[in-house]
C-alpha positions as a Markdown table, in Angstrom:
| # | Residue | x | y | z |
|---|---|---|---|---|
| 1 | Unk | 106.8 | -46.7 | -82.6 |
| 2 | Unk | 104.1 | -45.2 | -80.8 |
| 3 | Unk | 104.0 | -43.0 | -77.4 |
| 4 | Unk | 101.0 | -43.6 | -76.5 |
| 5 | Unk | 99.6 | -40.0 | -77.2 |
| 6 | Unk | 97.1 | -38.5 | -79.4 |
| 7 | Unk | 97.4 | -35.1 | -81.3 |
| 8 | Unk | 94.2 | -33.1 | -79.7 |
| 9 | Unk | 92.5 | -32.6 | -83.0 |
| 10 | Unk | 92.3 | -36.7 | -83.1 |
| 11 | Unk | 90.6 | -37.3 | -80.2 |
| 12 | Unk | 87.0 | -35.8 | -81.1 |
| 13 | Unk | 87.2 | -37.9 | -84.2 |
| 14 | Unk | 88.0 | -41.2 | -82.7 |
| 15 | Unk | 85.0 | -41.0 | -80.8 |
| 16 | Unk | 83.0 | -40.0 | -83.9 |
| 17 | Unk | 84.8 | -43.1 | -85.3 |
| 18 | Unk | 84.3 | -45.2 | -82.7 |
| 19 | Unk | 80.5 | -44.0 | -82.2 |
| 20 | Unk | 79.6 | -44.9 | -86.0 |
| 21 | Unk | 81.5 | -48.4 | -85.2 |
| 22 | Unk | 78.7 | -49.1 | -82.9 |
| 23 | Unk | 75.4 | -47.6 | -84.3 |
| 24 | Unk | 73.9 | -50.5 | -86.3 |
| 25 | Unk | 74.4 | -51.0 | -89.8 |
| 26 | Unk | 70.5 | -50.9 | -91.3 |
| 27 | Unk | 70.3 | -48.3 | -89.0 |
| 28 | Unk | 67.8 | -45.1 | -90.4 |
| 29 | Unk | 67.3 | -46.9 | -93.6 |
| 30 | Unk | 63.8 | -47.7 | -92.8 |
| 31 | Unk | 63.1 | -50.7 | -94.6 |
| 32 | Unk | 65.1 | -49.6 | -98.3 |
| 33 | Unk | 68.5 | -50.2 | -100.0 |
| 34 | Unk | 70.0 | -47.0 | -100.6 |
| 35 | Unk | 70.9 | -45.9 | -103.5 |
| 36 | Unk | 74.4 | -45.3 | -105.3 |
| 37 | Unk | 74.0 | -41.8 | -105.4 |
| 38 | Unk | 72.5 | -41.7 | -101.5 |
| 39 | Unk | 75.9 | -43.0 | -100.2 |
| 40 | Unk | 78.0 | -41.0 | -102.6 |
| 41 | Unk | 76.2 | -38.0 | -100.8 |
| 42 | Unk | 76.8 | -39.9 | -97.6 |
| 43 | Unk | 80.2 | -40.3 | -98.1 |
| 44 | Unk | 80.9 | -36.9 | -99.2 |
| 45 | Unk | 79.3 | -35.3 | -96.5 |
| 46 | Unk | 81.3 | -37.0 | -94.3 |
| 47 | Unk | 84.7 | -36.4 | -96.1 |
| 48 | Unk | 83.7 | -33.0 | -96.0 |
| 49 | Unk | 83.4 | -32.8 | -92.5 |
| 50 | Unk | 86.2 | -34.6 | -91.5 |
| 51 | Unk | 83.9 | -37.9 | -90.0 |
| 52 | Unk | 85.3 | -40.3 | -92.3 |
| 53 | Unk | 88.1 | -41.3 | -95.2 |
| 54 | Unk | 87.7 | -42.9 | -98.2 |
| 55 | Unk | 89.4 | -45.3 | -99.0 |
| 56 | Unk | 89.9 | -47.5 | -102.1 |
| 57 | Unk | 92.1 | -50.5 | -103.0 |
| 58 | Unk | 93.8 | -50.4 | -106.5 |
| 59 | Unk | 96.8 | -50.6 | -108.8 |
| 60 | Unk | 98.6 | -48.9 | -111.5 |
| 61 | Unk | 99.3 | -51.8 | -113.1 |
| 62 | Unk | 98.0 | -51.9 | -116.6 |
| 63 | Unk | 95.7 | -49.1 | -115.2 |
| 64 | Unk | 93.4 | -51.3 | -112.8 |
| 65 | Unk | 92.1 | -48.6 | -110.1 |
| 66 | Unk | 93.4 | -45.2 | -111.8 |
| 67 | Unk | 89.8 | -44.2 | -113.1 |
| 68 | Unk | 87.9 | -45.3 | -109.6 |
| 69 | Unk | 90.8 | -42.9 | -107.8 |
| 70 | Unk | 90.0 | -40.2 | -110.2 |
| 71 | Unk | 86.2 | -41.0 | -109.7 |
| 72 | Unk | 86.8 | -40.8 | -106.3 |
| 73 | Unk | 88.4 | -37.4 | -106.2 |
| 74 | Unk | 85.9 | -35.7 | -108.3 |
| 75 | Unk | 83.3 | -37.2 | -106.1 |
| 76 | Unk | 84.2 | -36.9 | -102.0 |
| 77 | Unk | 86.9 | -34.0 | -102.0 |
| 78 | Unk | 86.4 | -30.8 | -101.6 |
| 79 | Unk | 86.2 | -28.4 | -104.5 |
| 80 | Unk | 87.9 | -24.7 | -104.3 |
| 81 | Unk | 84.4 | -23.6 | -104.4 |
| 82 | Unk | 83.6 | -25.6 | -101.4 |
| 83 | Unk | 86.8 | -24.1 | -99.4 |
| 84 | Unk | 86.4 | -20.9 | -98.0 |
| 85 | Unk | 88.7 | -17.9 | -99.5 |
| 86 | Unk | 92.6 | -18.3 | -99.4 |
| 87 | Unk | 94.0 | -15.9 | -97.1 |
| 88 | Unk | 97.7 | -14.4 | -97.4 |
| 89 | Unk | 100.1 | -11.3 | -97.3 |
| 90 | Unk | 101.0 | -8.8 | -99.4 |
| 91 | Unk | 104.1 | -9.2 | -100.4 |
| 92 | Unk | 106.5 | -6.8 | -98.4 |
| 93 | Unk | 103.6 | -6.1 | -96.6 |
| 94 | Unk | 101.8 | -7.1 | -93.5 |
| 95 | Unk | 98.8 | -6.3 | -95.0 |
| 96 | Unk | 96.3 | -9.6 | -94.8 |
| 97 | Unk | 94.5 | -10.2 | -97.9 |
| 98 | Unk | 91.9 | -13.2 | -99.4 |
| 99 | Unk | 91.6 | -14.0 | -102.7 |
| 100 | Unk | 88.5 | -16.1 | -103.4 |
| 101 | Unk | 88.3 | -19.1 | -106.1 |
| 102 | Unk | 87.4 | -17.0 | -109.2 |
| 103 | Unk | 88.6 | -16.0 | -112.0 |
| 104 | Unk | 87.7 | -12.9 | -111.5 |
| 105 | Unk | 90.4 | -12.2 | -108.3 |
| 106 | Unk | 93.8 | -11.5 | -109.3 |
| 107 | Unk | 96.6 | -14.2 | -109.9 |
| 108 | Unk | 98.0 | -15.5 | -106.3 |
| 109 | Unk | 100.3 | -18.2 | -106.3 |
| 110 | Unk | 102.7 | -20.0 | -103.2 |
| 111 | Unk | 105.9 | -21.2 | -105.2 |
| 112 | Unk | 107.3 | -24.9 | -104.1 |
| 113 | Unk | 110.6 | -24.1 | -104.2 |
| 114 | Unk | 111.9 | -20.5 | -105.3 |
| 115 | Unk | 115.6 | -21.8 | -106.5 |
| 116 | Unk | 117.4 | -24.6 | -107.8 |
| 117 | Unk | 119.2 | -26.8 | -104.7 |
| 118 | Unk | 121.6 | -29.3 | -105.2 |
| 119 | Unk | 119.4 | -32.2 | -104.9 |
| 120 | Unk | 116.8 | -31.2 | -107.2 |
| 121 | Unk | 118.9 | -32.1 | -110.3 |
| 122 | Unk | 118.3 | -28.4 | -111.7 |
């Protein structure tokens, strides 16, 4: 069911969307097939800034599509090198702290689930 309405952060990128939709497909290629690697870059780029989503067909069944998926993890998402630094608090604190993707910065870690619940089975 929808209402009708569109979470703010959407509405810049339908109109990206929408503005690739229309540009012509042979568009800027002048007069060559790219390459495989020239729309893996393409691709990423655009995954990393939130233009576009990959997305790839596939089944687990007798593992048809698991190593593409993987493939395509490796290749168009975002490594913790490519995020900037995790922020957080001390705990008992207030104090704000960042711990960057090395492994030279201490151990940080955001638990799931701190106790056993009824539903878990545990």
């Amino acid at each position: 069911m929808s209402t009708g309405r569109r979470p703010p952060n959407t509405a810049s990128s339908c109109s990206t969307s929408s503005r690739l939709r229309r540009q012509p497909v042979g568009e800027g290629l002048e007069g060559h097939d790219p390459s495989v690697e020239d729309i893996r870059t393409a691709l990423r780029h655009g995954t990393l800034e939130g233009i576009c989503v990959p997305i790839l067909n596939g089944s687990a069944f007798k593992n048809k599509g698991v190593q593409p998926m993987l493939d395509a993890v490796v290749d168009f998402l975002p490594s913790p090198i490519d995020l900037p630094p995790t922020q957080g608090t001390k705990p008992g604190k207030d104090e704000v702290i960042e711990r960057k993707p090395s492994d030279d910065e201490p151990f940080a870690a955001s638990p799931s689930r701190s106790r056993p619940t009824r539903t878990s089975g545990n």
